[in-house]
C-alpha positions in Angstrom: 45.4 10.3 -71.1 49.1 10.6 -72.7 50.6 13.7 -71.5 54.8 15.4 -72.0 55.4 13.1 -68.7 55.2 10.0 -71.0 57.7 11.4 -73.5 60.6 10.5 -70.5 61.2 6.9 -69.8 59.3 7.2 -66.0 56.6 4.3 -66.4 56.7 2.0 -63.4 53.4 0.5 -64.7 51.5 -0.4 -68.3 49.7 2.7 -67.6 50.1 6.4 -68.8 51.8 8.2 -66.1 48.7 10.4 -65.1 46.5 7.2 -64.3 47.7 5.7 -60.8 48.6 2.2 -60.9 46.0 1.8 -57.9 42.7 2.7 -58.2 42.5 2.8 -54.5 40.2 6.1 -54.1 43.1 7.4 -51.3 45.7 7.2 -53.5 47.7 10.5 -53.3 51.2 12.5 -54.3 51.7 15.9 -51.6 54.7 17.7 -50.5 54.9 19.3 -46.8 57.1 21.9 -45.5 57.2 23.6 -42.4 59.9 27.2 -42.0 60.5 29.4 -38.3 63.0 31.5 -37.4 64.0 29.3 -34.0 62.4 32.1 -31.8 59.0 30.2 -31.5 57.4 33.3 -32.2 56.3 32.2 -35.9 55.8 28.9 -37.6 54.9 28.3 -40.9 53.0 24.9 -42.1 52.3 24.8 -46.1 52.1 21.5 -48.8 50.4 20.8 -52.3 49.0 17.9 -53.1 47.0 15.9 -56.2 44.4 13.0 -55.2 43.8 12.0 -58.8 41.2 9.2 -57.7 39.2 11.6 -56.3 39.5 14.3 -59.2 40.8 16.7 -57.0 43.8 18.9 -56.4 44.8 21.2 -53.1 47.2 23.6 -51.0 47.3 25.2 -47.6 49.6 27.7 -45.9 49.0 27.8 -41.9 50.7 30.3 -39.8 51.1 29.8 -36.4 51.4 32.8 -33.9 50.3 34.5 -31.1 47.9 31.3 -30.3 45.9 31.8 -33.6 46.2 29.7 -36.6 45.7 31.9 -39.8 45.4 29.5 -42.3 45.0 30.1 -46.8 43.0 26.7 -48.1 43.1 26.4 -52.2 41.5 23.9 -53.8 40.2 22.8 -57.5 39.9 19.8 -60.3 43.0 17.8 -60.5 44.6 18.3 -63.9 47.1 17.0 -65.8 50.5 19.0 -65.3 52.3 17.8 -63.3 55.8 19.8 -63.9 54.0 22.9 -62.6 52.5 22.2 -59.6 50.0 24.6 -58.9 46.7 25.1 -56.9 45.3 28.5 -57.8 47.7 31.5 -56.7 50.3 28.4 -55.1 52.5 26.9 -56.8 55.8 25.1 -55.9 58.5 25.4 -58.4 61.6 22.7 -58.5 64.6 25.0 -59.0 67.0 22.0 -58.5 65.7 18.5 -57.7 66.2 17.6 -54.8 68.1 20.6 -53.3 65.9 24.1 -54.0 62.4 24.7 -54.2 60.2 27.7 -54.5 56.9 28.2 -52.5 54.7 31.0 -53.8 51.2 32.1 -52.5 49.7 35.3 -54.4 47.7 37.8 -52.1 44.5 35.7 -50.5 42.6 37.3 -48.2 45.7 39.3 -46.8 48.8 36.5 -46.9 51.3 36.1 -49.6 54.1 34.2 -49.3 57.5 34.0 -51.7 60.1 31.4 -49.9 62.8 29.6 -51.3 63.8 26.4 -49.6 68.2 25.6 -50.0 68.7 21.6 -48.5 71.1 21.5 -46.0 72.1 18.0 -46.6 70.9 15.0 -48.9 67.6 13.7 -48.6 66.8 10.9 -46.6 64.5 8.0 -48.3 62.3 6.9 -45.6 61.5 3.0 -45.0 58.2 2.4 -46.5 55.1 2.6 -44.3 52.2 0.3 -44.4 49.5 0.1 -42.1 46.3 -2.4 -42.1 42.5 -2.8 -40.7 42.2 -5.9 -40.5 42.8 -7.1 -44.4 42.4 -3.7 -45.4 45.8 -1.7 -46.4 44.6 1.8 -45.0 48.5 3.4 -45.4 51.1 2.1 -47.7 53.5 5.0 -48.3 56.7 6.3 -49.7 58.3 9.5 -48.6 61.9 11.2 -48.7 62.6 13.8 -46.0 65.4 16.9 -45.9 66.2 19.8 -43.7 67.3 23.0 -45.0 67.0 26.7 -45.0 64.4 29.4 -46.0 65.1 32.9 -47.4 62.7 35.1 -48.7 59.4 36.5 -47.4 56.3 36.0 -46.1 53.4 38.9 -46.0 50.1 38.7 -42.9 47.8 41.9 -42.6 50.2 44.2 -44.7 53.1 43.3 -42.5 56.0 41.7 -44.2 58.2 39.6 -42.7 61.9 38.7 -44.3 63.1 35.4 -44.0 66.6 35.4 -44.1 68.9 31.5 -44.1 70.8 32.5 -41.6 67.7 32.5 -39.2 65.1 30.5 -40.8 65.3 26.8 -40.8 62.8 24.0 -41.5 61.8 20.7 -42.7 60.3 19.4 -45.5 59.3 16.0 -46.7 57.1 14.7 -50.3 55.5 11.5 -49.7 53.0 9.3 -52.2 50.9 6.5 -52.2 47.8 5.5 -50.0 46.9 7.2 -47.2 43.3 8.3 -45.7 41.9 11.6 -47.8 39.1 12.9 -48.8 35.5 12.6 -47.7 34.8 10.0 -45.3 34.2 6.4 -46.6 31.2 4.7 -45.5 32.0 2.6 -42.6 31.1 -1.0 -43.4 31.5 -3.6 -40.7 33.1 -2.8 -37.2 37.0 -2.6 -37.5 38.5 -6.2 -36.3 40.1 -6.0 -34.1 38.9 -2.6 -33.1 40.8 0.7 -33.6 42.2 1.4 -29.6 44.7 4.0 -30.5 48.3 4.9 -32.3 51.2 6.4 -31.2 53.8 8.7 -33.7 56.6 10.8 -33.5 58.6 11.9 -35.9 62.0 14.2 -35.6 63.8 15.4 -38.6 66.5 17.6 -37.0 69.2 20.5 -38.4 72.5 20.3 -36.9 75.4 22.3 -38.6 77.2 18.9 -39.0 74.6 16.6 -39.8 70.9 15.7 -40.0 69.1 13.4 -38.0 65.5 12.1 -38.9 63.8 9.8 -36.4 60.3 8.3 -37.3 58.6 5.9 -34.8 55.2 4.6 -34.7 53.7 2.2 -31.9 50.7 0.1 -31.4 48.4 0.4 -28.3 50.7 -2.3 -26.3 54.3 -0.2 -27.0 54.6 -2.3 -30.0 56.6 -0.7 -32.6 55.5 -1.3 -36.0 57.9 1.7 -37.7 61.7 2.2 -36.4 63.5 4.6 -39.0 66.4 6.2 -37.4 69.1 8.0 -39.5 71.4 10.2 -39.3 73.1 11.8 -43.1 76.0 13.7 -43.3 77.1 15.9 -46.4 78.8 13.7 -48.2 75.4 11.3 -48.7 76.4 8.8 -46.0 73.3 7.5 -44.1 74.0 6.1 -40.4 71.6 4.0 -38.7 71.2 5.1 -35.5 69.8 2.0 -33.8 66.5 1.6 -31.8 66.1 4.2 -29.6 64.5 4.4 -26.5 62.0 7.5 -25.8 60.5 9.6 -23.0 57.9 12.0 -23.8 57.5 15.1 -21.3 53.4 15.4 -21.3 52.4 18.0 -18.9 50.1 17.0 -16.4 46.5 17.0 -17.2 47.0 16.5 -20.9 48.9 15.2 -23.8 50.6 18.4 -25.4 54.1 17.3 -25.0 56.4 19.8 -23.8 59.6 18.0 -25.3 60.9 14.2 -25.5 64.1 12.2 -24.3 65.5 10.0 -27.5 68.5 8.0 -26.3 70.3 6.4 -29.7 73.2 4.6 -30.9 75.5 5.6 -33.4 77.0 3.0 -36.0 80.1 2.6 -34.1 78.0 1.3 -30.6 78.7 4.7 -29.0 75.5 6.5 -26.9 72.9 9.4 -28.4 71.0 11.5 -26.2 68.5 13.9 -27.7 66.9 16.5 -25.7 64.0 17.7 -28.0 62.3 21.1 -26.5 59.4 22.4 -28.2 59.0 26.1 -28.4 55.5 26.5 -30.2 53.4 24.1 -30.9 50.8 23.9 -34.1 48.3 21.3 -34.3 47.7 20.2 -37.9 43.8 19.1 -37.6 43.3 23.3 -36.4 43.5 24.8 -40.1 45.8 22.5 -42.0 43.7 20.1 -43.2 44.9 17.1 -41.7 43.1 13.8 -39.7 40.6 15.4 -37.3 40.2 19.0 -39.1 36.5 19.4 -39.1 36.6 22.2 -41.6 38.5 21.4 -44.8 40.3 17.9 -45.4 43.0 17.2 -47.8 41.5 15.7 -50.8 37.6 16.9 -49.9 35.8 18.3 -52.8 34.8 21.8 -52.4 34.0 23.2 -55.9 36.8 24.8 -58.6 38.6 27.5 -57.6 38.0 27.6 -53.8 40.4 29.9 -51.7 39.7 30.9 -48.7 41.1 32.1 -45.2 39.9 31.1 -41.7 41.3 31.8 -38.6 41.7 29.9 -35.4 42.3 31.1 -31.5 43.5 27.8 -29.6 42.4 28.7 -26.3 38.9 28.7 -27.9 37.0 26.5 -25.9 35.4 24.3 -28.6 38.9 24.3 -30.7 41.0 23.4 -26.9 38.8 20.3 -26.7 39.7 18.7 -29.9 43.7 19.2 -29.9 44.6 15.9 -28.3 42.8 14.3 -30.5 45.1 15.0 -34.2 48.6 15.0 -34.8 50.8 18.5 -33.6 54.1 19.8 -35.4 56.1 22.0 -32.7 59.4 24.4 -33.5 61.7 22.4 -32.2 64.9 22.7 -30.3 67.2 19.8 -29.4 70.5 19.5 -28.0 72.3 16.0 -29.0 75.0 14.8 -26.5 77.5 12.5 -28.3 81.3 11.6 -26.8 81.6 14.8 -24.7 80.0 16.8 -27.2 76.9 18.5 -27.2 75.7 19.7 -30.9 72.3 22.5 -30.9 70.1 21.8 -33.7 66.7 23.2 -34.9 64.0 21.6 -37.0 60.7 19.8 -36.3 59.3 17.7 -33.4 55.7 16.4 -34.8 54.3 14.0 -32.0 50.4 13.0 -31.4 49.3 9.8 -28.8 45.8 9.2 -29.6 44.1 6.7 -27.6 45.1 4.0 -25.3 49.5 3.7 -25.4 50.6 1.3 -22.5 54.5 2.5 -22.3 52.6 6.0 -21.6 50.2 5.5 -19.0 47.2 6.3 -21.4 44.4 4.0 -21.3 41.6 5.5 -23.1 40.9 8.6 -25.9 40.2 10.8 -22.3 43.1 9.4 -20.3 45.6 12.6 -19.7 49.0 12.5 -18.0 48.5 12.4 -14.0 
């Protein structure tokens, strides 16, 4: 299946570019982006992404407010072009590699959106993540990350809502490889050794000198299979920012943190603290489509053309049950204390502890903070 991509010397395999060099079924390519004004009164959670094992293309835009999670799914076949990304009435547009983006969503049910994202500083390439069952690679992933600024606007019920870059901040990231998607799999023999729980949290911060991105993952026993801690500054340089150490603030009875404790160091040996606050919080599996959602799963086939909107209240007694059990993105606020100095930044504090985590007290899927 030659396509225009294979006119530009791209090829990292013997393959025409539209064919994956893995014919692992989870194979995906998907951009994320979150945008909020740093009141916590609004957050916005929107991606794209192609699953061309599975035949299949999608897009979401979740808004976050008010404890309900309005959220637009669009879904339809995967096809071949791949310099207009589009899913139906969204579409991201790459105004400048790298540095500006535009995220459209035509009238669906009542939203619209038209938001242009401006990178704030470089973008970050990410270690490479790989995770395995037993001899099984379930994750093996690439991602860059960058924070930036929104303007624009963004339309719910006939009320329109102007997003200005001197208020609106975010995050975004685009990632690609293997990750779960899709319908489930059949489940074969019993996971060895058993699946007991994971632990992730992942900061990419806004500070008006610099960006910090921390991405941690750890094993039941503490054990930390992913330390990626940087911090880039405008010029490109990228400063490792060592192995920090992390408290997060659960409220008792649950595991909805209300904020975390990173303590870093910078290149030159000198202490980091980050004081990471979360002003609303947005669970991903509630309407966006991710691990745990059981409505509409990136990568699930549900016929050409679908778009739809369903809404969400959190305090919903069979939605409240399920949200320590996904991954949650919170507006964040932090407040990093370096030398003397104290710098306020904005941006996103995604954090979910699922199952048993030793460092945390947790030693079940029930177990809550005390």
């Amino acid at each position: 299946m030659v396509t225009e991509l294979d006119e530009y010397p791209l090829h990292q395999a013997p393959l025409p570019l539209l064919w994956p060099a893995s014919s692992d079924r989870n194979f995906y390519d998907r951009c994320y982006f979150n945008a909020h004004d740093r009141t916590g009164d609004l957050f916005v959670v929107t991606g794209l992404g192609y699953y061309p094992n599975l035949g299949t293309k999608d897009a979401f835009l979740l808004v976050a407010r008010g404890g309900t999670h309005t959220a637009v799914h669009l879904g339809d076949l995967c096809d071949g072009d791949r310099l207009n990304q589009r899913v139906g009435g969204y579409s991201v547009e790459v105004l400048e590699p790298l540095q500006r983006l535009r995220v459209r969503l035509e009238e669906t049910e009542g939203v619209s959106a038209d938001l242009t994202w401006e990178g704030s500083f470089p973008v970050l390439q990410e270690q490479p993540h790989v995770l395995r069952s037993g001899a099984r690679v379930t994750l093996e992933a690439q991602r860059f990350a960058q924070v930036g600024t929104w303007s624009g606007h963004l339309t719910l019920d006939g009320e329109r809502i102007e997003v200005s870059p001197d208020r609106w901040v975010g995050t975004r990231d685009r990632s690609w490889g293997i990750r779960p998607v899709g319908e489930a799999e059949p489940a074969g023999a019993p996971a060895d050794p058993p699946f007991e729980g994971m632990w992730w949290l992942y900061v990419p911060m806004r500070f008006e000198r610099f960006a910090v991105v921390v991405i941690l993952q750890e094993d039941p026993d503490g054990y930390r299979t992913l330390n990626d801690c940087h911090r880039v500054w405008p010029d490109g340089r990228v400063e490792q920012l060592g192995w920090p150490r992390v408290q997060v603030h659960y409220p008792s009875g649950g595991r909805m943190p209300t904020g975390a404790t990173l303590r870093c160091t910078s290149g030159a040996g000198d202490a980091i603290e980050i004081e990471v606050s979360s002003l609303l919080a947005a669970p991903l599996h509630v309407g966006g489509g991710y691990g745990g959602d059981p409505d509409w799963t990136h990568g699930t086939w549900k016929g050409e053309k679908l778009a739809e909107r369903v809404s969400y209240r959190l305090d919903d007694e069979a939605v409240r049950g399920r949200l320590m059990f996904g991954c949650t993105d919170h507006v964040g606020r932090a407040v990093l204390s370096e030398g003397g100095a104290q710098h306020e930044g904005w941006g996103l504090f995604e954090h979910f502890c699922i199952g048993r985590h030793d460092p945390s007290g947790f030693t079940d899927f029930f177990d809550v903070a005390p």
